[in-house]
C-alpha positions, 0 to 999 in steps of 0.5 A: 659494060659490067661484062667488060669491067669483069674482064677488065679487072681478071685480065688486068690482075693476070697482066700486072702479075706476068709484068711483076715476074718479067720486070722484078730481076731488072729492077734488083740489077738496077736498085743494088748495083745501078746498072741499067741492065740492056743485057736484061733480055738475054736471060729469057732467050738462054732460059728457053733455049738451053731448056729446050737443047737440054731436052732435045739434045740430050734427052734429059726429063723435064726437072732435069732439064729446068735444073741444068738450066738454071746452072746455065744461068748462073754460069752465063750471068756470072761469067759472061756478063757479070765478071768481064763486062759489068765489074770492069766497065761498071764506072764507064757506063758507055762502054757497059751498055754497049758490051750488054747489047752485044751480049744480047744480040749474041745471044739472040743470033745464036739461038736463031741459027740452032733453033731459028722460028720454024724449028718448033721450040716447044716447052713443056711446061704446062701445069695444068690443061684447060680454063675456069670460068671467072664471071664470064671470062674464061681464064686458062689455068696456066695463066692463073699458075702464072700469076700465082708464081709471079705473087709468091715470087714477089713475095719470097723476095721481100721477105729475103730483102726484109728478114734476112742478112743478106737482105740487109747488106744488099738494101745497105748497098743499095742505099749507100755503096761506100758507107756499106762497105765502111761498114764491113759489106762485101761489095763485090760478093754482093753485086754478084749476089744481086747478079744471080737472084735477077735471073730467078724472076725472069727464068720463072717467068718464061718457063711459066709463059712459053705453054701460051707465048710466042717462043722465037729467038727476038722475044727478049727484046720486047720482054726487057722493053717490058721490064724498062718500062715497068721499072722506070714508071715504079722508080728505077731500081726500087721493088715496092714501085715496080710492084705497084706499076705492074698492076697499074700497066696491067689494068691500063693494058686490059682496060685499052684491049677491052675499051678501045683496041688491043693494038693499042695496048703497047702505045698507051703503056708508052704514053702514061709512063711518059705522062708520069714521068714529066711530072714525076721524073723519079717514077712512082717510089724512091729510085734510089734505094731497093725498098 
């Protein structure tokens, strides 16, 4: 039994931190501009499929390549999904999901017909090789990197939201869109702004992950399910409740994969943000603000 609360516990706070770095950008989308992102999982696909063209194709190093993928994210999110699709239809939410699913089934047919599963898509982003020993846990050193970036991430952000001016102006929009812009706030910069920091967390995150993830054209499926659940459970759209249900479904998902069945993992996740929201419909936080 201490033997299973050990790894309870290792494996729990690893899970809640990768759920932190998968779920944090789709709650900045949802808390500045309160837009529920169903385009969220086409940043995964393009993060590793234009890394691994990047290498592939054009022979670039590893930074290089990381670099130019980052260029492509902006240059995706902001033209591609920002500016034709969520600024024109923000106000007419059936025509947003829609067009944001379609990007997202774009996105993911694209990459299956240059890279499809059997093309060996491999990203070489280990940081370090091998496992720990935690008590009796052996613990890849990957994933500790993993839950590491994801803490520092997490951090970085709140001290932007908290210290800086721009923070300010997003938590102001956030809050209350017109009296920020009584106020002097560029709505329209900051929505782009809120735009291009959500693909920081989710990019970090698979660059992070695909050493030990199954990389394959469909993951930003299940990845932004992730994300949807993380962010509803927390309050949709606020960072402080998405950090605390991050680790409440990362310590639930290794205490079901360790007491009762990993198969399970994902039934439970379901069942207790369903149980939450029945009796607490806005989620953990106050949904209608940031922080």
């Amino acid at each position: 039994m201490f033997e299973s609360i050990q790894y309870i516990l290792v494996y729990g706070f690893i899970l809640g931190s990768l759920y932190l770095l998968i779920s944090l950008g789709f709650t900045i989308v949802c808390g500045v501009l309160r837009v529920f992102h169903m385009g969220y999982g086409a940043i995964f696909v393009v993060a590793v499929y234009a890394m691994w063209m990047l290498i592939d194709v054009f022979h670039l190093g590893l930074f290089a390549a990381i670099a130019g993928m980052f260029i492509i994210q902006v240059l995706f999110t902001l033209f591609i999904i920002y500016f034709p699709v969520v600024k024109r239809y923000i106000e007419r939410e059936e025509l947003l999901l829609t067009s944001l699913i379609l990007i997202s089934l774009i996105v993911e047919e694209t990459a299956n017909f240059f890279y499809p599963e059997t093309a060996g898509v491999s990203i070489p982003t280990s940081v370090f090789a091998g496992s720990i020993m935690i008590g009796n846990s052996s613990i890849p050193y990957q994933m500790l990197v993993a839950s590491g970036i994801a803490i520092i991430t997490a951090a970085v952000f709140v001290l932007f939201l908290l210290k800086t001016r721009e923070g300010l102006v997003i938590r102001a929009v956030s809050q209350d869109t017109e009296s920020a812009e009584l106020m002097g706030a560029n709505i329209g910069r900051t929505y782009a702004l809120a735009m291009v920091l959500s693909i920081i967390p989710p990019t970090l995150c698979i660059i992070v992950i695909a050493p030990f993830w199954a990389i394959e054209p469909s993951m930003g499926s299940s990845l932004m399910m992730t994300a949807i659940l993380v962010s509803i459970l927390g309050g949709l759209g606020n960072i402080k409740g998405s950090i605390i249900a991050s680790y409440i479904v990362g310590f639930l998902s290794s205490s079901v994969a360790f007491l009762v069945n990993p198969r399970m993992m994902g039934l439970a996740t379901l069942i207790a943000v369903f149980v939450v929201l029945i009796f607490k419909p806005t989620g953990i936080a106050k949904s209608e603000s940031i922080w």
